[in-house]
C-alpha positions, 0 to 999 in steps of 0.5 A: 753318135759322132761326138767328135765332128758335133763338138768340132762343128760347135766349136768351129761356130764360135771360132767366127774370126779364123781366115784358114782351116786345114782339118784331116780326116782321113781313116775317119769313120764319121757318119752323114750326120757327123759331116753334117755337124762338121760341115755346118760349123764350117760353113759359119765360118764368113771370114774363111779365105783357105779351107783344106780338107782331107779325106784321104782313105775314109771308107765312109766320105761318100756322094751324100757327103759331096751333097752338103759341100755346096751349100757350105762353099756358098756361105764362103764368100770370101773363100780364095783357095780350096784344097780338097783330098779323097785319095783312095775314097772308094765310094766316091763316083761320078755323081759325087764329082758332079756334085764337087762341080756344083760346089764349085760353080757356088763359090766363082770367086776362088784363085787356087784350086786342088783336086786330089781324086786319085785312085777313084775306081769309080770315077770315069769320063762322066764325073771329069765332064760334071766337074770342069764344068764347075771349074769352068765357072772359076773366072778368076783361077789362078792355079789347078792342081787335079790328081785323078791318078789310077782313076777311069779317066779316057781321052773324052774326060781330058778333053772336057777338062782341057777344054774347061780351062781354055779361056781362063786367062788368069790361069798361071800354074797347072798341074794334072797327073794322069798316072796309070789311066790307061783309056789316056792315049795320043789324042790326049796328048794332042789336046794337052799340046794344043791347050800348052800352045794356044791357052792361057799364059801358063807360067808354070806346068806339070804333066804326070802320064806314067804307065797311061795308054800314050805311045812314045810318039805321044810322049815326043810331042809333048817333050818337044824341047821347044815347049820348056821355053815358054814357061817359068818351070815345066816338067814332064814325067813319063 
């Protein structure tokens, strides 16, 4: 029995007033019905304008856990930032992030997002498409930040989420690390430059493609010194 998540779900739900919640956890061993608990303290809480949760390294957050998340997002009517973590999540898949993209779309009223779904071994081209579409419901996105570093993302997941984001206008801050996803290659460098070119109005951008698959030639396209000059901060790291 999940004592501890039941008796912070409890108390979560006579905590009626709180506007922010930041709960850890990672390395936790919490059983579905132990998230349910958790979950529907959460979801209790109407007046929540910033919810993080991190479940970095759990052996335990699965697709049944993504299930509840959007039923929860959905009582959250005032939620404006959502910052959701499963670093090294190994049961994490491609049905998981779908399920992540219909939470999403129950919650369009969100400014400021942050995906960290970094070493997903099972996450692929597939789970990337289900989810921008969720983020492509985020009308009113302001910033993005999506890690999926090490995961089985290609140049056909890029270009879904890229292509996601093209009529955001209120887009001002983006951040995507594609470290170590090898299936990323030049064409993925042509969408980003693309999108950096005739996109939103970014203020701010940063682009992590270590040890991917885009060649020297790629790297030059997007380091083009011209770029830099139309944003407030830009950084590349290659």
């Amino acid at each position: 029995m999940d004592v501890m998540p039941k008796a912070l779900g409890d108390s979560l739900q006579r905590l009626t007033t709180i506007t922010q919640l930041n709960l850890q956890l990672g390395r936790e061993f919490i059983t579905e019905d132990g998230y349910h608990s958790l979950f529907e303290g959460i979801s209790q809480l109407s007046l929540l304008t910033s919810l993080i949760l991190n479940f970095d390294e759990s052996k335990s957050v699965s697709e049944r856990t993504c299930s509840l998340l959007p039923k929860i997002l959905s009582q959250l009517h005032q939620l404006e930032i959502l910052n959701l973590s499963f670093f090294y999540c190994n049961r994490i898949d491609d049905k998981a992030l779908g399920l992540l993209g219909e939470a999403l779309a129950a919650r369009t009223a969100i400014t400021h997002l942050s995906l960290n779904l970094s070493w997903l071994n099972l996450v692929g081209d597939v789970g990337v498409e289900a989810l921008s579409q969720g983020i492509n419901s985020l009308l009113h996105l302001s910033a993005l930040t999506l890690s999926l570093s090490r995961s089985g993302v290609t140049d056909i997941g890029v270009s879904h989420l890229i292509n996601s984001l093209a009529s955001h206008a209120n887009l001002s801050e983006f951040v995507l690390a594609l470290d170590n996803c090898e299936g990323v290659t030049d064409e993925s460098a042509k969408v980003i430059l693309g999108f950096l070119m005739n996109g939103p109005t970014l203020k701010e951008f940063e682009l992590f493609i270590c040890n991917t698959g885009i060649t020297f030639e790629g790297k030059a396209l997007l380091g083009d010194p011209e770029i830099p000059r139309f944003f407030d901060s830009f950084r590349l790291s290659i």
